[in-house]
Backbone bond lengths (Angstrom), bond angles and torsions (degrees), N, CA, C in turn:
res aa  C-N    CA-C-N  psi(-1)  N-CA   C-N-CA  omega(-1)  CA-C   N-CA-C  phi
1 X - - - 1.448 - - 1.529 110.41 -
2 X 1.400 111.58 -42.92 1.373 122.66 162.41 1.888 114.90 -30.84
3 X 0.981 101.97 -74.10 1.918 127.22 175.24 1.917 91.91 -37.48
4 X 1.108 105.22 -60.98 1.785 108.57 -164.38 1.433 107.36 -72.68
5 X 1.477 121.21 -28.76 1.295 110.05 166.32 1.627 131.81 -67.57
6 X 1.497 107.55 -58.39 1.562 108.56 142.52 1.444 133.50 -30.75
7 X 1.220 128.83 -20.06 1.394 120.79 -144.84 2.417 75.78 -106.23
8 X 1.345 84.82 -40.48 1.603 99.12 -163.93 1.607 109.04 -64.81
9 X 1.609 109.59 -50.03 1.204 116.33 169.03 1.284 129.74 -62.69
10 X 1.795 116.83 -34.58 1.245 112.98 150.73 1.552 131.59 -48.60
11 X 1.797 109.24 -47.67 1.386 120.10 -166.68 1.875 91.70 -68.10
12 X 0.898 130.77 -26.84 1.680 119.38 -154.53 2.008 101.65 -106.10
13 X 1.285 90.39 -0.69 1.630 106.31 173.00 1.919 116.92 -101.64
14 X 1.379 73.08 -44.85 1.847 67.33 161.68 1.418 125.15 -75.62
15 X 1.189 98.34 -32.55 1.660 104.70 -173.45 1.137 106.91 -92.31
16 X 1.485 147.70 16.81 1.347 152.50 113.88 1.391 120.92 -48.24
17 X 1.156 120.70 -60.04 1.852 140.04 156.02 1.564 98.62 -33.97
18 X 1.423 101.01 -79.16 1.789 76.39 -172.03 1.773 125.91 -75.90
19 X 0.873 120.26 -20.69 1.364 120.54 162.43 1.703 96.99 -48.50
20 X 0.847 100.61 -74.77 1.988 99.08 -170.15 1.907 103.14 -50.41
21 X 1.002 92.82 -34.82 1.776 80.65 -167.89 1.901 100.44 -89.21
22 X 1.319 122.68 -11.01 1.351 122.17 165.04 1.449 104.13 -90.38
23 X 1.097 162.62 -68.09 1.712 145.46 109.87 1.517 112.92 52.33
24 X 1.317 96.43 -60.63 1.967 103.24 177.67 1.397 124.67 -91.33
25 X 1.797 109.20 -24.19 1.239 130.39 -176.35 1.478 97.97 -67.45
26 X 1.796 123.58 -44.74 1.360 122.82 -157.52 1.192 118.33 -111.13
27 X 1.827 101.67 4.93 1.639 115.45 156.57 1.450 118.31 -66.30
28 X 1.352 103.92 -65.73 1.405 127.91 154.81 1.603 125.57 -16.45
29 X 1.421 108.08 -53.93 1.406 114.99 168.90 1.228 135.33 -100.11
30 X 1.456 112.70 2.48 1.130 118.91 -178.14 1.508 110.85 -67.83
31 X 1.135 113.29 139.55 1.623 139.07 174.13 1.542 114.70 -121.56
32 X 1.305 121.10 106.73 1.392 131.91 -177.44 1.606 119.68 -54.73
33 X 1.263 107.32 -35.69 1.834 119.88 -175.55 1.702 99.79 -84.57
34 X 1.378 125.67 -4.98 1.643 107.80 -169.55 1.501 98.38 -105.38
35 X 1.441 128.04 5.27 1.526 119.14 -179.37 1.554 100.68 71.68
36 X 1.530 124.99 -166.67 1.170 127.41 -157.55 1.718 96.46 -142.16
37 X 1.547 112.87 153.50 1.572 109.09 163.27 1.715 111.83 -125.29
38 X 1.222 91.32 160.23 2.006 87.10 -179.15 1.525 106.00 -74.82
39 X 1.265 125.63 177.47 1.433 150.74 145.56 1.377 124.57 -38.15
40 X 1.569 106.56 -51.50 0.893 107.08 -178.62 1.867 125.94 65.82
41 X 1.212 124.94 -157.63 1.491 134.22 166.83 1.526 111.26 -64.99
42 X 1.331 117.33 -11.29 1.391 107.53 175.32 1.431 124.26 -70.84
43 X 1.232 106.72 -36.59 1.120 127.77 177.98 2.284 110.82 -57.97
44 X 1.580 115.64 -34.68 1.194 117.88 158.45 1.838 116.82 -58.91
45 X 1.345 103.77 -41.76 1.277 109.43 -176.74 1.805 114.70 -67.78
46 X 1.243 103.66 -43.33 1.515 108.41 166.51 1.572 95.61 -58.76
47 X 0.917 144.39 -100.73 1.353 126.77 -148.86 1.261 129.68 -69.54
48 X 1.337 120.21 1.78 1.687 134.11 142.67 1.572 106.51 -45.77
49 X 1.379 116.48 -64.87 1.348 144.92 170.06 2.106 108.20 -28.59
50 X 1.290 77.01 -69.37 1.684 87.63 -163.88 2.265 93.76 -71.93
51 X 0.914 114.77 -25.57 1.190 121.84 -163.84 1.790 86.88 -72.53
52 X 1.230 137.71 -55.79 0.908 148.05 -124.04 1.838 88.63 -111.13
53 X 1.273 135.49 -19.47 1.318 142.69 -170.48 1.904 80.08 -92.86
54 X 1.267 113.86 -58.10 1.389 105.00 -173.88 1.251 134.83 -49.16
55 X 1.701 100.79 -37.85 1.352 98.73 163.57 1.194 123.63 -72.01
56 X 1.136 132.21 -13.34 1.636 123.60 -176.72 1.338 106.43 -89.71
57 X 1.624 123.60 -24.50 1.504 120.75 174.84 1.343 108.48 -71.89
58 X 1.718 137.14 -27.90 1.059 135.07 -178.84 1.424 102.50 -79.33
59 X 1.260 132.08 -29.87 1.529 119.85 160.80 1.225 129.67 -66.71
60 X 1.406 131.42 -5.34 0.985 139.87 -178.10 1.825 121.53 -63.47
61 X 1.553 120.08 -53.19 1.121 109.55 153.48 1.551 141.74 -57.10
62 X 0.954 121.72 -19.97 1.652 134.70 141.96 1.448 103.13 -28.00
63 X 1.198 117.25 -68.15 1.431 111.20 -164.20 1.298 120.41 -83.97
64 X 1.454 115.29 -10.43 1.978 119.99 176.28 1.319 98.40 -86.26
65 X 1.670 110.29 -21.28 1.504 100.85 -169.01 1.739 96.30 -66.50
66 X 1.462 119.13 -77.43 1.199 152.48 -177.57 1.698 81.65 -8.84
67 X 1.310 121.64 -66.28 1.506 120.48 170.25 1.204 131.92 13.67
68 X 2.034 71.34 -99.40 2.023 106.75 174.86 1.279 102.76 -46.96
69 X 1.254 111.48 -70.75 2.237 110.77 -153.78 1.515 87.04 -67.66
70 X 1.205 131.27 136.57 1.505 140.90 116.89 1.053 141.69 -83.65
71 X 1.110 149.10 118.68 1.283 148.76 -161.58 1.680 100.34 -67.50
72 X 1.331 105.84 130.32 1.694 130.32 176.25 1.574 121.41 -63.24
């Protein structure tokens, strides 16, 4: 349960981060005379992406643990 909480809190932290930092990126560039384009499939790939960073941060204590305890 440990693993799924991390994995969730990571995934819903990144994907706050980049929403906000794509948010500022397309404030920034926005140009009123060029019309607008969708997302499209990129938008699957970003969260393939961020999904996939999460899982490896939720594995991460697994392995500091493995560390600490040594077997006697």
């Amino acid at each position: 349960m440990k693993k799924y909480l991390i994995f969730i809190g990571s995934f819903i932290l990144l994907y706050f981060v980049y929403q906000w930092l794509s948010g500022m990126l397309l404030t920034l560039q926005y140009d009123p005379e060029t019309g607008g384009a969708g997302s499209g499939p990129s938008q699957l790939l970003v969260l393939i992406g961020i999904a996939t960073v999460s899982y490896f941060l939720s594995r991460l204590p697994d392995k500091k643990q493995g560390e600490t305890y040594r077997a006697t």
